[in-house]
N, C-alpha and C positions, 0 to 999 in steps of 0.2 A: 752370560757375560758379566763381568768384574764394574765395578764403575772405578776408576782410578784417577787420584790426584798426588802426585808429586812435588814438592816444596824446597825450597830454601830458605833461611831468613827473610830474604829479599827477595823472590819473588817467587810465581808459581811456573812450574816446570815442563806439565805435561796434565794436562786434564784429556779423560777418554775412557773408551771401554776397552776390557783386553778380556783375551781367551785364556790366557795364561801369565802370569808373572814368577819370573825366575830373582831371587835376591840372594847376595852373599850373608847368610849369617853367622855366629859364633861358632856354632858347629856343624859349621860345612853351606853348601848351597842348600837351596830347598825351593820349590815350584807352588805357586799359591793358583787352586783352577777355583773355577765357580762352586758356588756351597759348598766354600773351605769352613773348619770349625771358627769359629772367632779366636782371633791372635794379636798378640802383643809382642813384639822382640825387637833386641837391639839388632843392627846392620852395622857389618866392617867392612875394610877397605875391598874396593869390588867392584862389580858392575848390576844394574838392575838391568832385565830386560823385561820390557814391554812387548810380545806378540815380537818384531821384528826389530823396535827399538832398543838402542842401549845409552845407557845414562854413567858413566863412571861415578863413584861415591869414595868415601872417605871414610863416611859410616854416618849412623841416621838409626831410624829408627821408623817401624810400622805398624799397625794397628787395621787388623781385619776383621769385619762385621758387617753380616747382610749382604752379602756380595759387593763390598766397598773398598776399595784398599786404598788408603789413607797412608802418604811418605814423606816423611819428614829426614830431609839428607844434608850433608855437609860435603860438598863438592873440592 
């Protein structure tokens, strides 16, 4: 399982474990599962989803390490 936190400026979004996270990035979608390699990338206009949740974005940016996914979005 993923440990995941989700962000805004203002406030925190979404803390939780997930199986899988889907994000829109530059070049195209892409699915982040557990013991992904460690990552860095920007996010464009889109949707993340969490396991069954979905988040609309703007774009944002992510940072994956350890099984952590750390989101920092602009809604």
């Amino acid at each position: 399982m993923l440990d995941v936190i989700i962000y805004n400026l203002e406030k925190v979004i979404f803390v939780g474990k997930a199986k899988s996270i889907i994000f829109p990035g530059e070049m195209g979608v892409f699915e982040v599962l557990p013991y992904h390699k460690p990552l860095l990338t920007r996010l464009v206009n889109g949707k993340i989803i969490v396991d069954a949740e979905v988040f609309p974005i703007r774009c944002g940016i992510v940072g994956i390490n350890h099984n952590k996914a750390t989101v920092v979005i602009e809604e």
